[in-house]
C-alpha positions as CSV (number, residue, x, y, z in Angstrom):
1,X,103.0,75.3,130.0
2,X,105.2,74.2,126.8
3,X,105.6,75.6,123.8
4,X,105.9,73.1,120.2
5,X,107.4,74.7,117.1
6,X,107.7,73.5,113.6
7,X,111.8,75.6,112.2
8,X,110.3,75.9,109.0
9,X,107.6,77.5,106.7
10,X,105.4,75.8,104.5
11,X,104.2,76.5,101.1
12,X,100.3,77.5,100.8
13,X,100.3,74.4,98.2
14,X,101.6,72.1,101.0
15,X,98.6,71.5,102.2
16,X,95.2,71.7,104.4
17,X,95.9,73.5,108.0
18,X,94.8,70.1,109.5
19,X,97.6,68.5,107.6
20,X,100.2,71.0,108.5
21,X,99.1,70.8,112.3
22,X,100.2,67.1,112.1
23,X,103.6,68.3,111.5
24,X,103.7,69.4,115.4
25,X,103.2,65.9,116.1
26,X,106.3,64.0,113.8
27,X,110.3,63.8,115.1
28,X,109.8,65.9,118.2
29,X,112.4,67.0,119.9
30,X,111.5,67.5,123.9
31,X,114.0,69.7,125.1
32,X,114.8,69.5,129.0
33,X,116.3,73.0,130.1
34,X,118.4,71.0,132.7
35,X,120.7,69.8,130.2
36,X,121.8,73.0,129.1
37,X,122.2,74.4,132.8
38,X,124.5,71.6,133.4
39,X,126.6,72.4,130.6
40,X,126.1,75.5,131.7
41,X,127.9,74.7,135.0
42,X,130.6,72.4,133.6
43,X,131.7,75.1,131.3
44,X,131.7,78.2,134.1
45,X,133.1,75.6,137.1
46,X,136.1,77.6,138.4
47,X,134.9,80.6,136.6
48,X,136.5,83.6,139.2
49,X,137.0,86.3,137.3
50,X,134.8,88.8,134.3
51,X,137.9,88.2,132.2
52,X,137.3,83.9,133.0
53,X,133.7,84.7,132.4
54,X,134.4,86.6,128.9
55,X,136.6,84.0,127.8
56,X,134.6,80.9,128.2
57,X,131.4,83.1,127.1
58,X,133.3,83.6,123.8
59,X,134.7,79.5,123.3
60,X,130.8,78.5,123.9
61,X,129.8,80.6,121.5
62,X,132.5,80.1,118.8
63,X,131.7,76.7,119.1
64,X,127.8,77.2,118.7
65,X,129.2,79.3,115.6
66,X,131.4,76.3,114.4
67,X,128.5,73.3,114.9
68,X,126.4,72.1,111.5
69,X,123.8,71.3,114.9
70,X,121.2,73.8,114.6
71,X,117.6,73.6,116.0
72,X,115.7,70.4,115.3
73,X,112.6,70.6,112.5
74,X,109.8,70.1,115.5
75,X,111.2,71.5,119.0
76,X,108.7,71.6,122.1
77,X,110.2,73.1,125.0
78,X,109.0,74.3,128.4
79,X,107.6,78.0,129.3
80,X,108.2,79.7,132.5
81,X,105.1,81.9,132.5
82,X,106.0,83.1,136.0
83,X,109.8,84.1,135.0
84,X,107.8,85.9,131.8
85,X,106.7,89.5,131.5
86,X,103.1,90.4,131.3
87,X,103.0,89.8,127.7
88,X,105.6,87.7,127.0
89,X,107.8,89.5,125.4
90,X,110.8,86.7,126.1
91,X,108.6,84.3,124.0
92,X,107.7,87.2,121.6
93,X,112.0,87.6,121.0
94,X,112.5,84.0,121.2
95,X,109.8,83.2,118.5
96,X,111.1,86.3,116.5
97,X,114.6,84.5,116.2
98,X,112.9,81.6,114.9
99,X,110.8,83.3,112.2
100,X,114.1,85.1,111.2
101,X,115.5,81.5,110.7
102,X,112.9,80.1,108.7
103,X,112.3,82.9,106.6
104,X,116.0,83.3,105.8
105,X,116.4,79.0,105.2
106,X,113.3,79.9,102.8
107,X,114.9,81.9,101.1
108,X,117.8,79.3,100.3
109,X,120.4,80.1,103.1
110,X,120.6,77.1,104.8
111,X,123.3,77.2,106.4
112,X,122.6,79.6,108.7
113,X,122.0,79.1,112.2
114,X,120.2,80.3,114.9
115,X,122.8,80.8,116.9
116,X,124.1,83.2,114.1
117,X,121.0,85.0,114.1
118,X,121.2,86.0,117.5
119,X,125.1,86.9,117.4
120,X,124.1,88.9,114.7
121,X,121.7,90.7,116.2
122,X,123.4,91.4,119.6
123,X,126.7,92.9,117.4
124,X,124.3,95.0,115.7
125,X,122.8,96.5,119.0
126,X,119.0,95.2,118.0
């Protein structure tokens, strides 16, 4: 019923599986969904209008854009199996974004965020 991921990749010289695995275990980061839905509902309170909608849409985002906060190393987080598709392809996507993250932090760019990722990908039509 959750889901635990590691926002990085490891080095085959970084050790045994059964070490890696204990990297699920270290700083995690227990994300509660009704945090962000309360955000969620501060930011759209008032919210009338597609143009309102649009315009707050945009300021959550460029601030997303703007914030050094990224995801955190070791993130476990709740599934919704019954809000899924038959094979998961939310969690499929989802998990795609992440490996995107890693791979490009592996290969030195840092500073690039998740967030970006997925702005990226929705301006490019993906």
């Amino acid at each position: 019923m959750r889901c635990r991921v590691v926002n990085r990749l490891f080095a085959a010289e970084e050790g045994s599986p059964d070490e890696l695995m204990k990297a699920l275990d270290q700083d995690v980061a227990v994300i509660d969904p009704r945090q962000a839905e309360a955000a969620y509902e501060r930011d759209f309170a008032g919210v009338r209008t597609m143009q309102d909608f649009e315009r707050v849409a945009a300021e959550r985002i460029k601030h997303k854009l703007a914030s050094k906060d990224d995801v955190p190393l070791v993130e476990d987080f709740p599934l919704a199996p019954e809000e899924e598709t038959p094979d998961f392809s939310h969690l499929s996507m989802a998990l795609r974004f992440y490996a995107a993250r890693a791979i490009e932090h592996w290969r030195g760019n840092t500073r690039l965020t998740l967030t970006a990722i997925i702005v990226r990908t929705v301006e490019q039509g993906a």
